[in-house]
VMD Tcl script that draws the C-alpha trace (Angstrom):
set ca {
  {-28.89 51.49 21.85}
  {-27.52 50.92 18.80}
  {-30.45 48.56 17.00}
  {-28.14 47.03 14.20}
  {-25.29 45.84 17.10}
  {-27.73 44.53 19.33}
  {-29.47 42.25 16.25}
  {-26.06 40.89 15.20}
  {-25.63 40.15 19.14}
  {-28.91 38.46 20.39}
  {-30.19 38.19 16.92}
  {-29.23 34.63 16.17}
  {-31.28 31.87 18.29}
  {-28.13 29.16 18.34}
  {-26.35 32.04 20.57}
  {-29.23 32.28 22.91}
  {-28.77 28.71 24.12}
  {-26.30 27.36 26.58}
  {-23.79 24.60 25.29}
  {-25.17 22.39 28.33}
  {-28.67 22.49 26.88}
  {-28.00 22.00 23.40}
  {-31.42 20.79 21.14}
  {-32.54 17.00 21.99}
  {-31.64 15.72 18.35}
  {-27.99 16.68 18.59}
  {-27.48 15.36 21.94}
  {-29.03 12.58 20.70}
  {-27.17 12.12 17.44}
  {-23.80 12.69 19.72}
  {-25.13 9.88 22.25}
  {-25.70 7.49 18.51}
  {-22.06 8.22 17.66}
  {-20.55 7.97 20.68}
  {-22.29 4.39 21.09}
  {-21.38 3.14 18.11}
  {-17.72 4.17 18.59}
  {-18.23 2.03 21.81}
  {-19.40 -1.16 20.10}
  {-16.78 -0.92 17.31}
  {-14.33 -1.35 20.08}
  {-16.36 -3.53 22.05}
  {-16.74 -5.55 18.77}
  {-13.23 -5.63 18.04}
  {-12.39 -7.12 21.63}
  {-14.58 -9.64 21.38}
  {-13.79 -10.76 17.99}
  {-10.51 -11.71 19.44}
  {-11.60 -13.57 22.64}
  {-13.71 -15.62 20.66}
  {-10.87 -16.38 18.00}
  {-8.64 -17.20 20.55}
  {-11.44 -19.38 22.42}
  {-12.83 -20.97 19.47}
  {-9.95 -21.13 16.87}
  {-9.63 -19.74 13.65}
  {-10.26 -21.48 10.52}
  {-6.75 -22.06 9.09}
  {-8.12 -21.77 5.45}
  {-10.04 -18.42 6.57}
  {-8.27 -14.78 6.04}
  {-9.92 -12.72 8.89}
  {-8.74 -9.68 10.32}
  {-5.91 -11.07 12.70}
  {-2.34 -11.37 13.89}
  {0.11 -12.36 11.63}
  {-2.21 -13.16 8.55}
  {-2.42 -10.45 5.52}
  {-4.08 -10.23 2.22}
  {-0.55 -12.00 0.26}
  {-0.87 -15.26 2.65}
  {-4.48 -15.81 0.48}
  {-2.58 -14.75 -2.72}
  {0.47 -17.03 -2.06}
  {-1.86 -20.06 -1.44}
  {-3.91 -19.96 -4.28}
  {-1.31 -19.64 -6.62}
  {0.42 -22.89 -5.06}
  {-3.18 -24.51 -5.61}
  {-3.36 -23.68 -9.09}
  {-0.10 -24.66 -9.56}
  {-0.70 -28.03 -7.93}
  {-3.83 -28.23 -9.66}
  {-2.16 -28.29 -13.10}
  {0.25 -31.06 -12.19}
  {-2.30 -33.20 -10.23}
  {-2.51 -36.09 -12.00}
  {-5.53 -37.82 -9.86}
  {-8.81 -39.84 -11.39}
  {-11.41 -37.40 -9.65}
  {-9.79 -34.24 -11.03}
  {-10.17 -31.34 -9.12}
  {-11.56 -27.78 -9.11}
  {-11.44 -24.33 -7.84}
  {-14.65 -21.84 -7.91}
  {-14.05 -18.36 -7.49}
  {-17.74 -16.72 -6.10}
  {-18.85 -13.33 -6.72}
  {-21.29 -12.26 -4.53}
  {-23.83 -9.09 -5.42}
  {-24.17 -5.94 -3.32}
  {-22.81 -8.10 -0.56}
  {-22.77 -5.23 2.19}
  {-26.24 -4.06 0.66}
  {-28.35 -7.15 1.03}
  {-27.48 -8.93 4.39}
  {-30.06 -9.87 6.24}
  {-30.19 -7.91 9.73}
  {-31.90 -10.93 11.64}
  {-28.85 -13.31 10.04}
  {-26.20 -10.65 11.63}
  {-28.18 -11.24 15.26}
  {-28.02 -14.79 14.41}
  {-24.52 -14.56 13.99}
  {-23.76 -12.92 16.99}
  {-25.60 -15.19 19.11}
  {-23.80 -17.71 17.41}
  {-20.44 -16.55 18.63}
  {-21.29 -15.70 22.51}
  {-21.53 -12.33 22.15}
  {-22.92 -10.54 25.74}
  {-26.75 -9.07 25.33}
  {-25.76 -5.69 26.49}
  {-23.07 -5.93 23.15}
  {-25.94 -7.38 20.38}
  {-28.34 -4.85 21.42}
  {-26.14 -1.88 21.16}
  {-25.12 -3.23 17.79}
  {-28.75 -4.16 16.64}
  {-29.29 -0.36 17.88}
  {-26.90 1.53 15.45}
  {-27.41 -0.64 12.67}
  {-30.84 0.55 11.43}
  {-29.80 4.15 12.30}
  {-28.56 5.39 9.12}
  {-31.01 6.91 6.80}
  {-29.83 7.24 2.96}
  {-31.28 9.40 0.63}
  {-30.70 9.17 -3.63}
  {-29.48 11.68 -5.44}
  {-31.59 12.13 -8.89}
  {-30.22 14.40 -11.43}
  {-28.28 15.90 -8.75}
  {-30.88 16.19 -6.13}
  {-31.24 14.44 -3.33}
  {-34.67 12.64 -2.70}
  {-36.32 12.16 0.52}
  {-34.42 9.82 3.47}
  {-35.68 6.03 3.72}
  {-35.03 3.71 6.04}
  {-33.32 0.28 4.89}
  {-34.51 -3.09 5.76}
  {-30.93 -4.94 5.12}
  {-27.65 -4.25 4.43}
  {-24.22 -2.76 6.38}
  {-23.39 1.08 5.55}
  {-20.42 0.76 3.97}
  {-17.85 2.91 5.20}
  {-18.93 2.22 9.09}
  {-16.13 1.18 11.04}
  {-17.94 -1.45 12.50}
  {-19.27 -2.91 9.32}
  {-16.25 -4.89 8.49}
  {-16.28 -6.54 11.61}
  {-19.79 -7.94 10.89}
  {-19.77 -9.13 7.74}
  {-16.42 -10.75 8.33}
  {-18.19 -12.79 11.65}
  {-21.01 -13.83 9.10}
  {-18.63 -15.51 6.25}
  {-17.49 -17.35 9.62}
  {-20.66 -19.17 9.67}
  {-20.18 -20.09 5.88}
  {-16.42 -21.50 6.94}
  {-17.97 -23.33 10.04}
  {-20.64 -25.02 7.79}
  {-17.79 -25.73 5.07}
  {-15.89 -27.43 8.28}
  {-18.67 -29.33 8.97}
  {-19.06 -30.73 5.68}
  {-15.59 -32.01 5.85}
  {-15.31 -33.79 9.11}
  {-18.50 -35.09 7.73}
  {-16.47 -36.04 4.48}
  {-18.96 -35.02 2.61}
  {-16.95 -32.27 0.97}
  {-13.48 -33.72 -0.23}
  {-10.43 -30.65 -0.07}
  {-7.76 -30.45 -2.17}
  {-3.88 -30.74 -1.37}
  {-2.06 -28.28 -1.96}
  {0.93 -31.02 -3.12}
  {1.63 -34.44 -2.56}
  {1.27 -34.91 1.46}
  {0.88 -31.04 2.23}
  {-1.88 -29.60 3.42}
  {-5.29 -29.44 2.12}
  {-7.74 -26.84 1.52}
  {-11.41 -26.42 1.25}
  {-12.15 -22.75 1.22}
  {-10.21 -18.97 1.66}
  {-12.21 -16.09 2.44}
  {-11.24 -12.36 2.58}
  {-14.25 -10.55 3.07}
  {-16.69 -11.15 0.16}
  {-13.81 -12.70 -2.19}
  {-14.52 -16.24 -1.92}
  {-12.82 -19.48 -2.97}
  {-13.83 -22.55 -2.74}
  {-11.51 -25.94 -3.60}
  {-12.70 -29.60 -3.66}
  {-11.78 -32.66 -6.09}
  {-14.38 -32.67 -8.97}
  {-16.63 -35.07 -8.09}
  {-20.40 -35.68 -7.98}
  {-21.02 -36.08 -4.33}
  {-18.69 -33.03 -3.94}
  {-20.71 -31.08 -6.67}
  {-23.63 -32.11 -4.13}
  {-22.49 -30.83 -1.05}
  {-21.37 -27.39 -2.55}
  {-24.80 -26.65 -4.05}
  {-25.97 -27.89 -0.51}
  {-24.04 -25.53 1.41}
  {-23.73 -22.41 -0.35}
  {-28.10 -22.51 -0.94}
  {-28.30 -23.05 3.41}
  {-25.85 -19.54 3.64}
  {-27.61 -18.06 1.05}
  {-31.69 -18.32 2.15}
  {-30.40 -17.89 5.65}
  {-27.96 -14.58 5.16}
  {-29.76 -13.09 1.94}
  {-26.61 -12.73 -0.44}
  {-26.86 -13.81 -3.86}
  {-24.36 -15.41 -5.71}
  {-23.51 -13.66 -9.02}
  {-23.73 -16.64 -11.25}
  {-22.47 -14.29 -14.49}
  {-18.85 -13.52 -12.58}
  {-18.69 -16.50 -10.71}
  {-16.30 -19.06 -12.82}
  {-14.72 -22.85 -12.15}
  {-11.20 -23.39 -12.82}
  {-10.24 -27.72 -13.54}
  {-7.45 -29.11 -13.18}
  {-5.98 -31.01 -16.40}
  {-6.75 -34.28 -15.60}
  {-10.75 -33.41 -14.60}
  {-12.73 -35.09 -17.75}
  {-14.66 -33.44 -20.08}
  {-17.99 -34.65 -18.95}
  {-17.41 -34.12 -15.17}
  {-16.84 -30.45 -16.32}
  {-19.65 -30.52 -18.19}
  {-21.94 -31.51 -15.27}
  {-20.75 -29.50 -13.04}
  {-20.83 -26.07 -14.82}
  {-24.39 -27.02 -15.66}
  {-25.48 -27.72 -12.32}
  {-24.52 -24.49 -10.62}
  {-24.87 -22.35 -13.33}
  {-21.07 -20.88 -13.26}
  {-18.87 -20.68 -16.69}
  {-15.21 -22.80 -17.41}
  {-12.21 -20.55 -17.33}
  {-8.96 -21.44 -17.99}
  {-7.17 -18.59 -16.10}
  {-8.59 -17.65 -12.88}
  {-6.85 -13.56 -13.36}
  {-6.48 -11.68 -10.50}
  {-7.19 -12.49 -7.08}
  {-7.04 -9.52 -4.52}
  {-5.30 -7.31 -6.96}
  {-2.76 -9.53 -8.05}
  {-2.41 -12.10 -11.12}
  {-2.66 -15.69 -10.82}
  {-0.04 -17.14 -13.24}
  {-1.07 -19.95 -14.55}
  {1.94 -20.46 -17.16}
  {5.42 -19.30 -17.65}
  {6.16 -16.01 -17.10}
  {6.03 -13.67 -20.12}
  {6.41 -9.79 -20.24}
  {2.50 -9.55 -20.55}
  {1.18 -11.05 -17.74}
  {1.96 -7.41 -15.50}
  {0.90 -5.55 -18.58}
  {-1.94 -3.99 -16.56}
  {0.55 -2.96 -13.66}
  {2.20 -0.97 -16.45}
  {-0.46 0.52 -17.93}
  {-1.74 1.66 -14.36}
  {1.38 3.21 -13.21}
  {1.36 4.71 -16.94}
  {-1.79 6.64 -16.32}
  {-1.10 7.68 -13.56}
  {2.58 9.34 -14.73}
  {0.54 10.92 -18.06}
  {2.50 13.37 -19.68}
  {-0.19 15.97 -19.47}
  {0.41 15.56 -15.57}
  {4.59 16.55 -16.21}
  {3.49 19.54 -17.80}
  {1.85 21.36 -15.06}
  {4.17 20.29 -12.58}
  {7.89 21.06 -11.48}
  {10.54 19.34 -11.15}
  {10.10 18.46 -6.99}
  {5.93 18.11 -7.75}
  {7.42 15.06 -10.33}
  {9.58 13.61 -7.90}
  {6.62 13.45 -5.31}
  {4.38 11.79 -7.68}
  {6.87 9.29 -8.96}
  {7.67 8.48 -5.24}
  {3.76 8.01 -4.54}
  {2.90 5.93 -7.44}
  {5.63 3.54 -7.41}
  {5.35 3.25 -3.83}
  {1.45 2.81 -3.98}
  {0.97 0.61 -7.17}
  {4.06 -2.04 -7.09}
  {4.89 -2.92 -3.91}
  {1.59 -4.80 -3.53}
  {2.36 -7.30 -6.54}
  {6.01 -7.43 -5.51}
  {4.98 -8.14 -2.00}
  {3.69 -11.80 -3.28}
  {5.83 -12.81 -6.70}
  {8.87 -11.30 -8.34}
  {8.54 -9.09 -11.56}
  {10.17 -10.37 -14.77}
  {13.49 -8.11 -14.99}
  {11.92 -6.81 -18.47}
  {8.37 -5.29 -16.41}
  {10.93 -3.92 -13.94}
  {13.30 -2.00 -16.51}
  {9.47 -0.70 -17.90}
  {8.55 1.06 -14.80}
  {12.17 2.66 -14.21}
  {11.85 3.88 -17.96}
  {8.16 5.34 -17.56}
  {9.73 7.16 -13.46}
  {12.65 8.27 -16.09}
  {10.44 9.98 -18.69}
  {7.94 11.15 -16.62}
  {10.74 12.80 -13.99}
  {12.87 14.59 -16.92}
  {9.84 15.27 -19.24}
  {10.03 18.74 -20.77}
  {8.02 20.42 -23.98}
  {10.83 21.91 -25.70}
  {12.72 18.57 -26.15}
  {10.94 15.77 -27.22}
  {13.52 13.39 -26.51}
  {13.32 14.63 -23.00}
  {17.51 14.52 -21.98}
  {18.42 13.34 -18.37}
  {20.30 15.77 -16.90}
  {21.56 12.79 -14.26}
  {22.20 8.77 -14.80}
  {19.30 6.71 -13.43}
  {21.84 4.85 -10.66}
  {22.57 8.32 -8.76}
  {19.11 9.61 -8.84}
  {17.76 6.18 -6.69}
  {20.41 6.40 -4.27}
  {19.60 8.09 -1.09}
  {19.18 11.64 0.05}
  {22.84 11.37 2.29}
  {24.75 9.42 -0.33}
  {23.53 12.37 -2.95}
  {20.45 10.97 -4.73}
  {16.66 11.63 -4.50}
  {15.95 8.36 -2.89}
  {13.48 7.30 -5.34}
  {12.74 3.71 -5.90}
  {14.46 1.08 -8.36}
  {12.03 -1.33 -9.20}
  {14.55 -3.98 -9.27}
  {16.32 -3.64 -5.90}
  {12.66 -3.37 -4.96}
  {11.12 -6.63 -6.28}
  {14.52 -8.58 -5.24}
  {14.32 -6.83 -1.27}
  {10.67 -7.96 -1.46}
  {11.23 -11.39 -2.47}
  {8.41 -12.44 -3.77}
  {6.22 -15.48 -2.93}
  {9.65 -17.83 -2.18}
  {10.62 -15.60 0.85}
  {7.09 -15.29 2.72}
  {7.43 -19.54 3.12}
  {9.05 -21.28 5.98}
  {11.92 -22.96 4.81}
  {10.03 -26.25 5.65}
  {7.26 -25.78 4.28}
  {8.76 -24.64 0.81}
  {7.42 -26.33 -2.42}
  {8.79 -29.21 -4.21}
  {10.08 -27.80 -6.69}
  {11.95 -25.37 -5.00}
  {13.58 -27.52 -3.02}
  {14.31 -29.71 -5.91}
  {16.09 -26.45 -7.78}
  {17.79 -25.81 -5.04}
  {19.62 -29.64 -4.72}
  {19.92 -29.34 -8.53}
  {21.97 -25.86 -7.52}
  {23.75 -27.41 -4.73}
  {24.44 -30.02 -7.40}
  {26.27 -27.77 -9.89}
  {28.19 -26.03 -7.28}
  {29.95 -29.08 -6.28}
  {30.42 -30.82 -9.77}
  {31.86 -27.31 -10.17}
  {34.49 -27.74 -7.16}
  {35.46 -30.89 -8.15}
  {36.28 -30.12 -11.93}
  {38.24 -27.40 -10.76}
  {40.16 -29.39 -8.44}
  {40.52 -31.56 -11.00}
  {42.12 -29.50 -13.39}
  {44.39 -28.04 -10.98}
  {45.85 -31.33 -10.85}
  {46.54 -31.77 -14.32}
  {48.23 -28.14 -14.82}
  {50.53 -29.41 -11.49}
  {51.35 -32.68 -13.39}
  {52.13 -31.31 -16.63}
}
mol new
graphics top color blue
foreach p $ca { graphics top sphere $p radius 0.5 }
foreach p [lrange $ca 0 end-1] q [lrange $ca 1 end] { graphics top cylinder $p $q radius 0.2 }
display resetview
């Protein structure tokens, strides 16, 4: 018998034990993960049930059919615009809430509240109750990690059932919102004269609320958002948390109102969900930070280390990454778009030897596709015009006044047009 051989063979205890009677704790931890997997699913089905049965808020984004992140983006920006032409007494405002460590501080007894609230089945809560607590953390301190704890609130982030959960519990903030209204104790805003009118959107833990500036109003909102707070355990990030007025709100109702719940005055609301909220016309730095990202991202340092196909993969990536979500809800000024082709342009060509980097091919053949003999890469242009913008996402009924006036003023011109060419085709047959 060969000693060393039969060490390396029976030496090693995990080999000694049969796969059927692995140790308790990994069965275990396999039986944890293949529950949760279970109740993600099971979660998922029922959040659609009860949609269906109950209804979804129309002014609440939640994961569902047919609604995505632009449909928020597109609506606020038609409430800011309506909010700078409103021209009523009461004014009107819209808060934009920041909440802190919003996955890290929910209350675990508010979560079971929340799904006794909707009808979930027992069997359901307490297999979710039963994998929430089960993750144990640990902090890393100069690079080592401490001992495990177990939390006492909070979602893990990352969990795929997480989302699901915290996206049921702003639900009970919309349904006590609702209530307020058909109470009419909380007055929405329209989002133009006789359209619809809004009192809150919600996409996960971006929050914004809308009412006409008003005392009783100012009231109800304090109201409201303290009776989700003490019951869920979020706090409201007064420091980020701003209040945008319309023109016409006075300067003493603004006043009051930033006093009372503790939130500053802005006069540009900046992004929502990634994107910018224009608030006036259109000028080549209001996508600034677009450029600058997709500038970083195609550094020269990067050209340098790569070839030519490695450029033309990252050029493809980025533009198709960073853009396409801005262009997805407005168009980009022609100047922004001719910025981006020139940065794919330098960055694709770049070489050391010649600073003024020459391109060997015009920028029109390279976009074209791979058949028609071009790289298929992508011309921000053609891009932002295929993607339409804002204009293309609405119903042709539901379009906003003024595009509907610019398009009679249009219809306008082309027929004045007509009939002064008819017109002087008479006169040349005359004379």
């Amino acid at each position: 018998m060969n000693s060393g051989e039969r060490s390396n063979n029976y030496g090693r205890y995990e080999s000694l034990i049969p796969a059927e009677r692995k140790h308790v704790s990994t069965m275990v931890g396999e039986k944890i993960a293949e529950a949760a997997k279970k109740a993600t699913k099971a979660v998922a089905v029922a959040v659609k049930k009860q949609k269906d049965k109950k209804g979804q808020h129309n002014n609440t984004q939640i994961h569902g059919q047919g609604r995505n992140t632009h449909d928020n983006i597109i609506v606020v920006q038609e409430m800011v615009h309506g909010l700078r032409r409103i021209k009523s007494r009461k004014g009107g405002m819209i808060i934009k809430i920041d909440l802190e460590k919003a996955y890290n501080k929910i209350r675990w007894e508010f979560v079971e509240e929340t799904l006794l609230f909707f009808n979930f089945p027992g069997t359901i809560i307490e297999l979710i109750m039963f994998c929430i607590p089960c993750s144990k953390p640990r902090v890393l301190w100069n690079g080592s990690p401490l001992q495990e704890f177990s939390p006492s609130c909070g979602l893990r982030q990352g969990d795929p059932l997480s989302p699901y959960l915290f996206v049921l519990c702003m639900e009970r903030l919309a349904y006590n919102i609702e209530e307020a209204v058909i109470r009419k104790d909380w007055d929405p805003i329209p989002a133009c004269q006789g359209g619809p009118r809004f009192s809150h959107l919600f996409f996960a833990d971006d929050l914004i609320l809308m009412a006409k500036a008003t005392r009783k109003n100012l009231s109800t909102i304090k109201d409201v958002l303290k009776g989700f707070c003490d019951a869920s355990g979020l706090i409201i990030n007064k420091a980020k948390s701003k209040v945008y007025f319309a023109n016409c709100t006075k300067r003493r109702d603004k006043r009051r109102i930033t006093m009372e719940l503790g939130f500053g005055c802005i006069e540009n609301l900046g992004k929502y969900l990634g994107v910018p909220i224009i608030h006036e016309r259109v000028s080549p730095g209001t996508y600034r930070d677009l450029i600058d990202r997709v500038q970083a991202r195609l550094s020269s340092w990067k050209a340098k280390l790569l070839n030519f196909a490695g450029r033309i993969t990252l050029v493809k990536s980025v533009m198709a990454a960073l853009p396409v979500h801005t262009m997805q809800s407005a168009w980009l000024p022609q100047g922004t778009c001719k910025h981006l082709d020139k940065l794919n342009r330098a960055f694709l060509w770049a070489t050391d030897a010649n600073p003024r980097k020459f391109h060997s091919i015009k920028w029109e053949t390279v976009v074209k596709k791979k058949g028609e003999g071009g790289l298929a890469t992508m011309n921000s242009g053609e891009s932002s015009n295929n993607y339409g913008g804002y204009e293309s996402l609405i119903p042709a009924e539901r379009k906003h006044v003024s595009t509907m006036v610019g398009e009679k003023i249009a219809e306008t011109v082309k027929k004045a047009t007509k009939a002064s060419a008819a017109a002087v085709k008479k006169q040349k047959d005359k004379k």
